[in-house]
C-alpha positions as protocol buffer text, in pm:
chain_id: "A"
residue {
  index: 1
  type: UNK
  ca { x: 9039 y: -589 z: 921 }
}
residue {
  index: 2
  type: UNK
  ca { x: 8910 y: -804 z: 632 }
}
residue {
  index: 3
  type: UNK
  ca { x: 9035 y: -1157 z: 752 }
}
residue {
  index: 4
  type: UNK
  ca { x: 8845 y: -1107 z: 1118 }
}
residue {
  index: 5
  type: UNK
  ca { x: 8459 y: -1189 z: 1029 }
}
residue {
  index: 6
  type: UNK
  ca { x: 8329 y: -1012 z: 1339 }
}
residue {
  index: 7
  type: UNK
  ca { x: 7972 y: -1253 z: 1309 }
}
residue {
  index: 8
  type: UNK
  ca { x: 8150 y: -1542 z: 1266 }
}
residue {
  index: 9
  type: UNK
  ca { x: 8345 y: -1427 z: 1554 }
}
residue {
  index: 10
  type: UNK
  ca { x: 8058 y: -1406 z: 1774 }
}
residue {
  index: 11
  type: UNK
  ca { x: 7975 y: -1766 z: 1654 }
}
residue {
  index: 12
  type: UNK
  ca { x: 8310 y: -1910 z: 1741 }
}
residue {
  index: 13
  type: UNK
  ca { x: 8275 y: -1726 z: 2086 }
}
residue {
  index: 14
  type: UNK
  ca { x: 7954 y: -1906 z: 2106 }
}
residue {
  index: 15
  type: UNK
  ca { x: 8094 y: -2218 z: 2091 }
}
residue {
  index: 16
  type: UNK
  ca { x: 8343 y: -2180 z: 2294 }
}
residue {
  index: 17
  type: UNK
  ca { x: 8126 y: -2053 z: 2602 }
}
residue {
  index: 18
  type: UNK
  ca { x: 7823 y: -2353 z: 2559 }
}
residue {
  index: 19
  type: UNK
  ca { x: 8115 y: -2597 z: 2504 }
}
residue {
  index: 20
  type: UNK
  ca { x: 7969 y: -2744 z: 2184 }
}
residue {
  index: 21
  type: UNK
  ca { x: 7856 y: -2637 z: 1825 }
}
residue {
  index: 22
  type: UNK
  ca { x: 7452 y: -2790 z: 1904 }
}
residue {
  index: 23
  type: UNK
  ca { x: 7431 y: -2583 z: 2244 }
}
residue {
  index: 24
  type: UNK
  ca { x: 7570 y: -2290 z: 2039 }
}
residue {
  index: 25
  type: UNK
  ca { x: 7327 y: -2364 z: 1739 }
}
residue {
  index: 26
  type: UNK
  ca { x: 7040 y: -2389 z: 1989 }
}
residue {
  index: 27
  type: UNK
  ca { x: 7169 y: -2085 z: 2171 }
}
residue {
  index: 28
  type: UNK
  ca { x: 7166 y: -1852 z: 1799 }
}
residue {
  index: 29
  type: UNK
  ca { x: 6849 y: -2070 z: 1647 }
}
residue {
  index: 30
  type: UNK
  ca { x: 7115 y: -2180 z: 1387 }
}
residue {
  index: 31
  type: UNK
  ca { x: 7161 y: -2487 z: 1227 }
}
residue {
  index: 32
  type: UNK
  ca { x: 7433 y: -2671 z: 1356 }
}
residue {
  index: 33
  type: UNK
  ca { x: 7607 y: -2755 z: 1031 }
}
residue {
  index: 34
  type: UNK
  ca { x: 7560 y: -2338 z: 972 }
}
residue {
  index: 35
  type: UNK
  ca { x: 7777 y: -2264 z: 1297 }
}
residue {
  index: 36
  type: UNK
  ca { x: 8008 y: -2525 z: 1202 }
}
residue {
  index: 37
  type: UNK
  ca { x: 8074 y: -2359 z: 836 }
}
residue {
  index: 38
  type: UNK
  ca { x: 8088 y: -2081 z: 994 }
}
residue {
  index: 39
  type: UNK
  ca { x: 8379 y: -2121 z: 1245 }
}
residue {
  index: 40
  type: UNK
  ca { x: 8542 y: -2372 z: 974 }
}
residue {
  index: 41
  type: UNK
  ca { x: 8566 y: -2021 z: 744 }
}
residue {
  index: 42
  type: UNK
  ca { x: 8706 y: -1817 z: 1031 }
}
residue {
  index: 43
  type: UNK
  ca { x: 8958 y: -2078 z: 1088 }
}
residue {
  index: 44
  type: UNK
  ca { x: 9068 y: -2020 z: 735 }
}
residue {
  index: 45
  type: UNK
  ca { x: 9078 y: -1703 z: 758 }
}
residue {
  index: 46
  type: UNK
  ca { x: 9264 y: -1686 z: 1033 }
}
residue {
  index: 47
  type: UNK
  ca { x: 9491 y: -1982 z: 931 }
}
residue {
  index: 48
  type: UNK
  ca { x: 9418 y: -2174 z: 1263 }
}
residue {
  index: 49
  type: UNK
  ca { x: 9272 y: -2448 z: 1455 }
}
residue {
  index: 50
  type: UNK
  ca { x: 9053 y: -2314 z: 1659 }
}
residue {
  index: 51
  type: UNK
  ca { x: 8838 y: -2554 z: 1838 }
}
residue {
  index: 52
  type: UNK
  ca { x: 8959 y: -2929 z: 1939 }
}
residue {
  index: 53
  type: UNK
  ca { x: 8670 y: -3158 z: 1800 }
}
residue {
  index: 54
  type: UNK
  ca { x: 8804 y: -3492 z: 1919 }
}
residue {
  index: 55
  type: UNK
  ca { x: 8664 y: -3516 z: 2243 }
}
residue {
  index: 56
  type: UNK
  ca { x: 8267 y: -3537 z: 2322 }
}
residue {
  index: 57
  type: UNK
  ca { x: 8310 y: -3187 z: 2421 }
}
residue {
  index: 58
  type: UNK
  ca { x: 8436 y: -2873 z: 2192 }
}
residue {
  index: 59
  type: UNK
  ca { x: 8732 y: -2713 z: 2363 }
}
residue {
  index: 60
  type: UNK
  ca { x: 8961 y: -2395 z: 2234 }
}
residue {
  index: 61
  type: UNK
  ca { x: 9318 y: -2488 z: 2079 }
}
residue {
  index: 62
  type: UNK
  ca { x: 9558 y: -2253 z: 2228 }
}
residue {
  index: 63
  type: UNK
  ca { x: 9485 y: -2034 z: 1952 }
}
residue {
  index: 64
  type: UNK
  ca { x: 9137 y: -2055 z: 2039 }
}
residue {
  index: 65
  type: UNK
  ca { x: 9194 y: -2007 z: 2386 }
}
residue {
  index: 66
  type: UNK
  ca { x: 9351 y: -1631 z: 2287 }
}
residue {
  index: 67
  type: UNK
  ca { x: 9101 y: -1541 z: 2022 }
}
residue {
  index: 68
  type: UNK
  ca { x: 8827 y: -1613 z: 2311 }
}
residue {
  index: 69
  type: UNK
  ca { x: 8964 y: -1375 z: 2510 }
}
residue {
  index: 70
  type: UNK
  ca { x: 9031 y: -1133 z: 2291 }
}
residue {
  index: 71
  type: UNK
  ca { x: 8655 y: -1160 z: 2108 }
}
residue {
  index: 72
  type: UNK
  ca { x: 8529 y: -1097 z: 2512 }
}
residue {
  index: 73
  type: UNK
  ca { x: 8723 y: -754 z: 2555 }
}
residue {
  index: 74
  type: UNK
  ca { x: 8593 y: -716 z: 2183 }
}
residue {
  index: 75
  type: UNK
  ca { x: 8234 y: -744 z: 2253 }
}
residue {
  index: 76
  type: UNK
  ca { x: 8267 y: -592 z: 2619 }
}
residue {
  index: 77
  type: UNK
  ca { x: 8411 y: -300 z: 2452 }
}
residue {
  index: 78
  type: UNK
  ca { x: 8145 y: -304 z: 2216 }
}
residue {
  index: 79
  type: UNK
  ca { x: 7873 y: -270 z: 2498 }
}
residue {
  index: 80
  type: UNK
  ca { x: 8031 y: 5 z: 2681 }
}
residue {
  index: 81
  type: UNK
  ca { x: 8001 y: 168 z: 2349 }
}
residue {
  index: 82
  type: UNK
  ca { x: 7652 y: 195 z: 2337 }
}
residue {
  index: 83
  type: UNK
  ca { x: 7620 y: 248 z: 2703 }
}
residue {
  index: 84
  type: UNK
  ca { x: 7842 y: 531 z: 2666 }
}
residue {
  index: 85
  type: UNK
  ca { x: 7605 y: 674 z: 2378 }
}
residue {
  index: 86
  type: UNK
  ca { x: 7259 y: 614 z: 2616 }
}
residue {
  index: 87
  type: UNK
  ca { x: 7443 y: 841 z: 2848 }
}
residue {
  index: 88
  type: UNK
  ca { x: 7448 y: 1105 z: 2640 }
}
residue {
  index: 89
  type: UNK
  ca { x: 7082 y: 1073 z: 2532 }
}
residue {
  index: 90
  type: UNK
  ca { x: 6983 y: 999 z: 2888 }
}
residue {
  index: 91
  type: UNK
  ca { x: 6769 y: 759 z: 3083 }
}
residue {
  index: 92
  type: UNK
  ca { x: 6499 y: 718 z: 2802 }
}
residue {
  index: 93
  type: UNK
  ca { x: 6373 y: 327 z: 2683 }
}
residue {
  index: 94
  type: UNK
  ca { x: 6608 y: 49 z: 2736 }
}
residue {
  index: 95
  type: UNK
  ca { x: 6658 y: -271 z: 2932 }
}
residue {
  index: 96
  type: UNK
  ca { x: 6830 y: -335 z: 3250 }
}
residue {
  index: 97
  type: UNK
  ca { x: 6989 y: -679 z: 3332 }
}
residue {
  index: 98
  type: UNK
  ca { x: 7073 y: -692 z: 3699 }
}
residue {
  index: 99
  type: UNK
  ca { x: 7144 y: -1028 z: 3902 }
}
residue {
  index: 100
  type: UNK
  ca { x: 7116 y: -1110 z: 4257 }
}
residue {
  index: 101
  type: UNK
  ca { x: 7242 y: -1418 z: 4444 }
}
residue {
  index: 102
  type: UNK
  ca { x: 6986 y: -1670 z: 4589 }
}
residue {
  index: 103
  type: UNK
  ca { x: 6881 y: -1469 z: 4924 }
}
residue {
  index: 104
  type: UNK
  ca { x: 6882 y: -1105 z: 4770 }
}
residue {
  index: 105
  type: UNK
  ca { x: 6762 y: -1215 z: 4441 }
}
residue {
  index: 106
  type: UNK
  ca { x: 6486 y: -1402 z: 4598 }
}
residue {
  index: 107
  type: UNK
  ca { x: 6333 y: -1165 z: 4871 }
}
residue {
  index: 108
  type: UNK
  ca { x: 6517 y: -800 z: 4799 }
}
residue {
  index: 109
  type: UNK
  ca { x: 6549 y: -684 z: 4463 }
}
residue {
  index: 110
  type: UNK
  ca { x: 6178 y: -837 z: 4312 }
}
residue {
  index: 111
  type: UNK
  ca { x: 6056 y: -578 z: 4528 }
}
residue {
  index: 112
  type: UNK
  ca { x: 6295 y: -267 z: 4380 }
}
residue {
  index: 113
  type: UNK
  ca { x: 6258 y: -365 z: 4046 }
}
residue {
  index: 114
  type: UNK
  ca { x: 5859 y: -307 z: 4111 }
}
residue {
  index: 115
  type: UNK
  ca { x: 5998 y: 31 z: 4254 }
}
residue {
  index: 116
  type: UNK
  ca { x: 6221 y: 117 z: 3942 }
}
residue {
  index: 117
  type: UNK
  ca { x: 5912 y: 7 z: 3668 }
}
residue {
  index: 118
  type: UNK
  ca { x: 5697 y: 217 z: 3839 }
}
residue {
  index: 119
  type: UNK
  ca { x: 5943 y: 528 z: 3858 }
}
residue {
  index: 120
  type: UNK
  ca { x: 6100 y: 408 z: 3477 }
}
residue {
  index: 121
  type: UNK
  ca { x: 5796 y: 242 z: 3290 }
}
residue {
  index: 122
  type: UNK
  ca { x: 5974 y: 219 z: 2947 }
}
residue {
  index: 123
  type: UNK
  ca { x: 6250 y: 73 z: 3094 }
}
residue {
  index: 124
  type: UNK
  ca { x: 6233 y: -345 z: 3073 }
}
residue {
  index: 125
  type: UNK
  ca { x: 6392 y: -557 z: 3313 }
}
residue {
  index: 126
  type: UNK
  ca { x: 6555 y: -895 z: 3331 }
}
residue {
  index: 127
  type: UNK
  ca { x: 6614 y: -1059 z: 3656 }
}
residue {
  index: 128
  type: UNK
  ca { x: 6907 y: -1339 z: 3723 }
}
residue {
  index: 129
  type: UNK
  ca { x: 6879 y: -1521 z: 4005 }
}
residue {
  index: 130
  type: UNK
  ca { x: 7179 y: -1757 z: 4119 }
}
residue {
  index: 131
  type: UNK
  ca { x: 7400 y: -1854 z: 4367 }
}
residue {
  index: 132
  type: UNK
  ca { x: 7729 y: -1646 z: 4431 }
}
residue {
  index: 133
  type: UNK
  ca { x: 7925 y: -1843 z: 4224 }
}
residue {
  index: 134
  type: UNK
  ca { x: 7753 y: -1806 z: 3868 }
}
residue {
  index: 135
  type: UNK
  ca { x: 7613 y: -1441 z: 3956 }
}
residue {
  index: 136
  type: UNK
  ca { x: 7981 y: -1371 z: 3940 }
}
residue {
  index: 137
  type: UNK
  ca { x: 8058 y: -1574 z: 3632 }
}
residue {
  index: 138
  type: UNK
  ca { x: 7735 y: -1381 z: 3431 }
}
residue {
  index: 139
  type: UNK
  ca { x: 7927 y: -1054 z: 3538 }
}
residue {
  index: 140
  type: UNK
  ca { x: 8272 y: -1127 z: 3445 }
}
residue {
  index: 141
  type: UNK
  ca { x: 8116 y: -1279 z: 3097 }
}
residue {
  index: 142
  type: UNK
  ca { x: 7945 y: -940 z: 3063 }
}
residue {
  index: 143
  type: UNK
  ca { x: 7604 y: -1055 z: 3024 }
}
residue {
  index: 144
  type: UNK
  ca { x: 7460 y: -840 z: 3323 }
}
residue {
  index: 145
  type: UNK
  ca { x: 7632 y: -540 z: 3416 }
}
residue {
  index: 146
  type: UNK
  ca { x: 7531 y: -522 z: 3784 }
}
residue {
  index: 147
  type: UNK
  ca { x: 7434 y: -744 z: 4090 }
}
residue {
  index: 148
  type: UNK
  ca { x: 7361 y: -776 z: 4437 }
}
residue {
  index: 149
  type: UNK
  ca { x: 7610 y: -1025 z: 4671 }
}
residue {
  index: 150
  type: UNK
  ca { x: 7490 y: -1134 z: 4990 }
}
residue {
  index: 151
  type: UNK
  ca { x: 7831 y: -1150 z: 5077 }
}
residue {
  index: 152
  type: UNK
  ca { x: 8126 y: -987 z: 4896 }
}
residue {
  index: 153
  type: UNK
  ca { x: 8225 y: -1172 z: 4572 }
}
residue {
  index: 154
  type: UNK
  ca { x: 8540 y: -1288 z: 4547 }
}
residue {
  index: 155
  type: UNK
  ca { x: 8650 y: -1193 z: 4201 }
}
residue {
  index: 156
  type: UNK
  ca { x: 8941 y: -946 z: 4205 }
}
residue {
  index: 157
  type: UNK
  ca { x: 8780 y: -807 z: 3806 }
}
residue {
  index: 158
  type: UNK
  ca { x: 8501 y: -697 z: 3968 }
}
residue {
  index: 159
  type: UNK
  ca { x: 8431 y: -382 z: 4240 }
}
residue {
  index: 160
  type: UNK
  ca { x: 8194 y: -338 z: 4531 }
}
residue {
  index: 161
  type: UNK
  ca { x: 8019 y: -131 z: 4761 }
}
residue {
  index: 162
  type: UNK
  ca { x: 7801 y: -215 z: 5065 }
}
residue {
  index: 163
  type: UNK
  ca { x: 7417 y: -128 z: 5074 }
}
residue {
  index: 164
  type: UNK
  ca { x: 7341 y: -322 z: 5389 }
}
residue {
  index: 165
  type: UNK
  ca { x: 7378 y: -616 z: 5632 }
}
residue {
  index: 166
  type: UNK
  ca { x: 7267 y: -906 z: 5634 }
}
residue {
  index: 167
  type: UNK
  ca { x: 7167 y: -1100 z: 5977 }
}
residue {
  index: 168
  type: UNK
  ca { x: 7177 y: -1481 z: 5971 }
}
residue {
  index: 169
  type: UNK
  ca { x: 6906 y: -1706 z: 6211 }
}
residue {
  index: 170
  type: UNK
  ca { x: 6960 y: -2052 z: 6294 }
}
residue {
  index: 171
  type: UNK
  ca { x: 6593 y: -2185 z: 6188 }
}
residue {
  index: 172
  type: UNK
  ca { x: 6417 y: -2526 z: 6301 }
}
residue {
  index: 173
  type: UNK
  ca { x: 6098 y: -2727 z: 6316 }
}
residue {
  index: 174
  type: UNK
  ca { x: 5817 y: -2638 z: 6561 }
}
residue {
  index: 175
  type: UNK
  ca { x: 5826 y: -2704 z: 6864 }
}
residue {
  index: 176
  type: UNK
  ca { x: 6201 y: -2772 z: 6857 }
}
residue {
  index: 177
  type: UNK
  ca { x: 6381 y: -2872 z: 7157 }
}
residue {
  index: 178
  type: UNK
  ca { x: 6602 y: -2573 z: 7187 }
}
residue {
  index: 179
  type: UNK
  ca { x: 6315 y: -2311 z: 7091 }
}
residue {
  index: 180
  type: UNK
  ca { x: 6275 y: -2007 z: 7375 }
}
residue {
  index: 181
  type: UNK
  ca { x: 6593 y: -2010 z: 7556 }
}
residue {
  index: 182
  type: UNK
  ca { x: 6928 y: -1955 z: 7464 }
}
residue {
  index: 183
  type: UNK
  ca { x: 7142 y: -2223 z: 7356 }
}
residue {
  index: 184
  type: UNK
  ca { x: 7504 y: -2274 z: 7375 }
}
residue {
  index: 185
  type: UNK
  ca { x: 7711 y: -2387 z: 7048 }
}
residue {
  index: 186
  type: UNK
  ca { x: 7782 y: -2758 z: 7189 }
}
residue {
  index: 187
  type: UNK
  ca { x: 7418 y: -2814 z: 7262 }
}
residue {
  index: 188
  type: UNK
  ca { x: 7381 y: -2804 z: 6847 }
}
residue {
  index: 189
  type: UNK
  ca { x: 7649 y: -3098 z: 6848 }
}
residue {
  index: 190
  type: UNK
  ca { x: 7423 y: -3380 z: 6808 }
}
residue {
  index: 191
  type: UNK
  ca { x: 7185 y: -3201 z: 6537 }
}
residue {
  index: 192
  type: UNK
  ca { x: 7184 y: -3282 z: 6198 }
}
residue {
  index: 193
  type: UNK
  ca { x: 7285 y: -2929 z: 5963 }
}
residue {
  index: 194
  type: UNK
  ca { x: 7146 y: -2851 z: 5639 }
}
residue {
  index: 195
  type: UNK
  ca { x: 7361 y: -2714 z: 5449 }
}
residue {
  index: 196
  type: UNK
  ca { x: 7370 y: -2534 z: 5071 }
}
residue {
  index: 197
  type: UNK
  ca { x: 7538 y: -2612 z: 4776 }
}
residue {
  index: 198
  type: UNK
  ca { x: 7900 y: -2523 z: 4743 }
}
residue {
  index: 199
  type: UNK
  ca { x: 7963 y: -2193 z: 4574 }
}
residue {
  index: 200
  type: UNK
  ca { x: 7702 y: -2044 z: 4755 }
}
residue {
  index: 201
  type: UNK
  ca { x: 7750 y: -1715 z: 4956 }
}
residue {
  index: 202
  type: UNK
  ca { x: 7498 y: -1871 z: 5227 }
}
residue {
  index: 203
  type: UNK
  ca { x: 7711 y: -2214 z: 5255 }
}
residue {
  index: 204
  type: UNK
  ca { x: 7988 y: -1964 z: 5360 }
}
residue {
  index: 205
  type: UNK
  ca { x: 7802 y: -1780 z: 5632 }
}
residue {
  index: 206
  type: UNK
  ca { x: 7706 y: -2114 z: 5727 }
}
residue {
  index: 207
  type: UNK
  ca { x: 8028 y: -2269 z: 5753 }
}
residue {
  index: 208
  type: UNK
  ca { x: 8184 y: -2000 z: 5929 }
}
residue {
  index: 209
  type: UNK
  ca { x: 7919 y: -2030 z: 6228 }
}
residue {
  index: 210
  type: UNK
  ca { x: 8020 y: -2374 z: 6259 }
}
residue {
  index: 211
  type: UNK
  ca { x: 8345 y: -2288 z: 6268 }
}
residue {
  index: 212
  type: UNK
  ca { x: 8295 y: -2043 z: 6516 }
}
residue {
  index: 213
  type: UNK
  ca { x: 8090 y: -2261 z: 6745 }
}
residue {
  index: 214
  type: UNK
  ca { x: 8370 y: -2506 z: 6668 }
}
residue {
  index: 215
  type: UNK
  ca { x: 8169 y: -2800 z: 6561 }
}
residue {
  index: 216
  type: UNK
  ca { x: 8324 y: -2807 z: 6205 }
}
residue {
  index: 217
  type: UNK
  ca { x: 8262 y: -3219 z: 6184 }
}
residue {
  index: 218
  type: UNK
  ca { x: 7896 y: -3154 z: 6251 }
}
residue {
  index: 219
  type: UNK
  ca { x: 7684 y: -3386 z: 6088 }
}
residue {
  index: 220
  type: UNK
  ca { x: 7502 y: -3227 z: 5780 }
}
residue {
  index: 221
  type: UNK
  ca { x: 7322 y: -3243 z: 5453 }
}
residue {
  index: 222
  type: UNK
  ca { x: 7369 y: -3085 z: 5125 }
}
residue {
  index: 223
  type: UNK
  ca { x: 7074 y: -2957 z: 4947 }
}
residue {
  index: 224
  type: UNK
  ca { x: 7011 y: -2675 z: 4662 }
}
residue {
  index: 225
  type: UNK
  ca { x: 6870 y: -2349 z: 4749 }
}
residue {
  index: 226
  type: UNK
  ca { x: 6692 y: -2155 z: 5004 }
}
residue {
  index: 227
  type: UNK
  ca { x: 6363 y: -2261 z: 4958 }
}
residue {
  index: 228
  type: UNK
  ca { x: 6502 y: -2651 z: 4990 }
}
residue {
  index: 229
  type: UNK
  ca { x: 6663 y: -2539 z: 5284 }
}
residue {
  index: 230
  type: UNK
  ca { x: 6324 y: -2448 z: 5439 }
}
residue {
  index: 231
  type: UNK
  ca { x: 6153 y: -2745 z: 5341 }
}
residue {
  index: 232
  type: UNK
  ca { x: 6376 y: -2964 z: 5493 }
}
residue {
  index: 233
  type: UNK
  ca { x: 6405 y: -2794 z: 5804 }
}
residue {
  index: 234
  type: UNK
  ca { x: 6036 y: -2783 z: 5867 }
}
residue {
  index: 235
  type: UNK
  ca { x: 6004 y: -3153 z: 5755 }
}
residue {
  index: 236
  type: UNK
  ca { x: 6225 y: -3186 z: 6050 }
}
residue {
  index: 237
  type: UNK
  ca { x: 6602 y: -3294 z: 5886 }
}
residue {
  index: 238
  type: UNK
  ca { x: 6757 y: -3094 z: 6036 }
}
residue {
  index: 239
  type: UNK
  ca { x: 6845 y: -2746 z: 6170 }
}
residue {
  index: 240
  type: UNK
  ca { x: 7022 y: -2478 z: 5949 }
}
residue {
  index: 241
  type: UNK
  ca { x: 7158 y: -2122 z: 5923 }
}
residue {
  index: 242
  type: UNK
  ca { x: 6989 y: -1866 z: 5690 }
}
residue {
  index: 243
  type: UNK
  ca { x: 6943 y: -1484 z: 5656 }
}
residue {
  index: 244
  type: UNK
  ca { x: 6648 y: -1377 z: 5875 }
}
residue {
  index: 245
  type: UNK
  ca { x: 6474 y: -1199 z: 5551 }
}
residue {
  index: 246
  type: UNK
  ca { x: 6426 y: -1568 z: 5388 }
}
residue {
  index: 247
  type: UNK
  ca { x: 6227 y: -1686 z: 5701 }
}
residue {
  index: 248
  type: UNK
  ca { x: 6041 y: -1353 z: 5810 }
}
residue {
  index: 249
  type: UNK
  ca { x: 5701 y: -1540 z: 5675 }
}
residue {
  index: 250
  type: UNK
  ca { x: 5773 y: -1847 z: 5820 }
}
residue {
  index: 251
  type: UNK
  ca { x: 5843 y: -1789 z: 6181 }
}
residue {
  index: 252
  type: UNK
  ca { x: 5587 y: -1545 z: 6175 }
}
residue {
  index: 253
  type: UNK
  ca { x: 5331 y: -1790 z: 6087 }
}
residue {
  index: 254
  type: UNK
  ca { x: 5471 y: -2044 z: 6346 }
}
residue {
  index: 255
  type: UNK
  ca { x: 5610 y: -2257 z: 6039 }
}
residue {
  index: 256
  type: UNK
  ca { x: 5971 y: -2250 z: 6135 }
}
residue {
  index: 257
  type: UNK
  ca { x: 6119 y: -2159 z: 6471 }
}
residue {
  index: 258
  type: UNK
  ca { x: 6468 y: -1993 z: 6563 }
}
residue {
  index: 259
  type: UNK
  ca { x: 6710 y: -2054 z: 6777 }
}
residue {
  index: 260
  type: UNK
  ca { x: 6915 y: -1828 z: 6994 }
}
residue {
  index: 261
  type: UNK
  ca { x: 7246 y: -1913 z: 7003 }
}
residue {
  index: 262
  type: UNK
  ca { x: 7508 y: -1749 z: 7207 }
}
residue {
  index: 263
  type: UNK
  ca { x: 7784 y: -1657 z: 7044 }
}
residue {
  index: 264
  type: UNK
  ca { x: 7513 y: -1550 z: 6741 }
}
residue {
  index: 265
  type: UNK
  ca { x: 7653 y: -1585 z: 6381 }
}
residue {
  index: 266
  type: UNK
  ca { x: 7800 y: -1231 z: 6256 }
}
residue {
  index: 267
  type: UNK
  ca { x: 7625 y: -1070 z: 5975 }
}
residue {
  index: 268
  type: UNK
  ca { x: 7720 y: -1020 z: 5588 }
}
residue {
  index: 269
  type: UNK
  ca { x: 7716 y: -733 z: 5391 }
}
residue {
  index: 270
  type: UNK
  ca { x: 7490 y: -672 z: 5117 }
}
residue {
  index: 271
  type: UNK
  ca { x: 7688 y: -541 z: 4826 }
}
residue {
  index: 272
  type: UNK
  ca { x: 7677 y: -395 z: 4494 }
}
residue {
  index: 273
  type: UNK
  ca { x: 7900 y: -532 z: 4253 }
}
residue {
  index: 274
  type: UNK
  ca { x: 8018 y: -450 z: 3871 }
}
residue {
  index: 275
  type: UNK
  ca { x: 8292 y: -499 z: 3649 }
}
residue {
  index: 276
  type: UNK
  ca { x: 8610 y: -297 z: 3732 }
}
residue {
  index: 277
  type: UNK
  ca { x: 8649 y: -252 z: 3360 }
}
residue {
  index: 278
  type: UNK
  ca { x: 8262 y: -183 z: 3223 }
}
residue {
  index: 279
  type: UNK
  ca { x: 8051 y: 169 z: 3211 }
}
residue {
  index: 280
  type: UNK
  ca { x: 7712 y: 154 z: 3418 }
}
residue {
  index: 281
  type: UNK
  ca { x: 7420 y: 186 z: 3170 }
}
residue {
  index: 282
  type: UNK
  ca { x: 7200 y: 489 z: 3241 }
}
residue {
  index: 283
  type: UNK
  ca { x: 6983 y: 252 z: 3326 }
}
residue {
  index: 284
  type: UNK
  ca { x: 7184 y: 30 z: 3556 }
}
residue {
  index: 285
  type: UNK
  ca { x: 7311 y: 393 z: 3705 }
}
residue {
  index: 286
  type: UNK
  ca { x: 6951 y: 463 z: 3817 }
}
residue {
  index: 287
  type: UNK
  ca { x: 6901 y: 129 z: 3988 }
}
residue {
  index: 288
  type: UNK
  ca { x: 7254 y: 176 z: 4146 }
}
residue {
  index: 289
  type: UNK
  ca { x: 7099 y: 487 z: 4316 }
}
residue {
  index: 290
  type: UNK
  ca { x: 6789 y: 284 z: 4420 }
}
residue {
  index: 291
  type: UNK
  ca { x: 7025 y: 61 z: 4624 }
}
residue {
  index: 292
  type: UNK
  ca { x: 7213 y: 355 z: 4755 }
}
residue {
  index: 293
  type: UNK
  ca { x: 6914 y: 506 z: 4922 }
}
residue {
  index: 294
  type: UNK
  ca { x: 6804 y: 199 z: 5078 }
}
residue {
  index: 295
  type: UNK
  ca { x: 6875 y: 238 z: 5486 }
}
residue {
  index: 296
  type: UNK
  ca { x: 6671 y: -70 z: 5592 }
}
residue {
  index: 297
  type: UNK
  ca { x: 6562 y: -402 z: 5428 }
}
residue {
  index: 298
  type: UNK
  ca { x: 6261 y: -460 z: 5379 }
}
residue {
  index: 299
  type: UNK
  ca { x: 6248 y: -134 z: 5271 }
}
């Protein structure tokens, strides 16, 4: 197909997903007058405006809208193609590019991917870390291949299977006022909560306790992360709802305290998740397995 440039294809597809031809350039260590010839020339080619440059932002035409999508499944298909050839030659050298939400990707899979180096030493890894939200999006977009939920995602494009489950803790300062005894939901009505961001898989564990305690008008605070989470609570904001694995050091240490509250906050699974429509690398296959076997966590 002489008229589809498959590099300048890429390019365009570039552009499209940093919304801009500078991001893009920066993104390819281009020039950005280079990507700009070069999706200008696929436009000809292709007899179409592509990309609307009359706003701040680059955005697909409806044309480019299509092509996008198409140049995805192109370059999805693409990767499966070489996965599908490492099978054949086995688990050998390589990369694997797993992702983990905040929680699992913070105090889980660190530990595995020691595990999987030291059982695979040729075999490089890449690690992203995010909340539920954009782990989801870096599947879908293809750029990792597998990832760990806490919580099931919510994508119907991708599948899942549970490893484990998760147990949430409602943490506080020191010396809290409801520390050592059990506490009933409406005693937590005049506490401040700290919350996390939207799109987070620990914001909806969190707001379903609430709602289960019914005290969804509960006032709270917003913050970013786990570790602000922590912070915040120990600087005494607040009390919040977390899994017990992002604590374990802290309430050891007498840095945070927990609360027992009766009804306690149900659990999450832990699940594996991939595209419905992508191969497993060899590589990705072994660390699949890894998760498989695990019974407990920490392991």
């Amino acid at each position: 197909m002489e008229q589809l440039n498959f590099h300048r294809l890429w390019i365009f597809l570039q552009v499209v997903e940093c919304g801009g031809f500078s991001a893009a350039a920066t993104k390819l260590f281009m020039s950005q007058p280079s990507v700009s010839t070069q999706v200008r020339r696929l436009e000809s080619a292709l007899g179409a405006t592509l990309v609307d440059r009359s706003a701040a932002r680059a955005r697909p035409t409806a044309e480019g809208e299509v092509l996008a999508e198409y140049a995805r499944r192109m370059f999805l298909l693409a990767d499966e193609a070489v996965a599908a050839v490492r099978q054949v030659q086995g688990l050998g050298r390589g990369r694997l590019h797993i992702g983990g939400t905040t929680t699992v990707g913070t105090y889980l899979l660190p530990g595995l991917l020691a595990h999987f180096r030291g059982e695979h030493p040729d075999i490089d890894c890449d690690l992203f870390v995010g909340n539920a939200e954009q782990v989801g999006r870096k599947l879908l977009d293809g750029e990792i291949g597998l990832a760990v939920f806490a919580g099931r995602p919510a994508a119907t494009q991708l599948r899942h299977e549970q490893i484990l489950t998760d147990r949430p803790v409602v943490i506080a300062c020191p010396g809290h006022r409801l520390a050592g005894r059990q506490v009933r939901p409406e005693e937590l009505a005049g506490e401040s909560f700290i919350l996390r961001e939207m799109g987070s898989s620990t914001r909806t564990m969190q707001t379903t306790a609430l709602a289960l305690w019914e005290l969804p008008d509960v006032a709270s605070i917003e913050v970013w992360g786990t570790e602000t989470v922590k912070q915040s609570v120990h600087a005494g904001l607040g009390v919040s709802l977390v899994s017990e694995h992002a604590v374990a050091h802290e309430v050891a240490d007498g840095r945070l305290a927990t609360l027992d509250v009766d009804p306690p906050p149900a659990g999450r699974p832990i699940v594996a998740g991939q595209r419905r429509d992508r191969l497993l690398s060899p590589s990705e296959q072994a660390f699949l397995r890894l998760l498989r076997q695990l019974r407990e966590w920490p392991p």
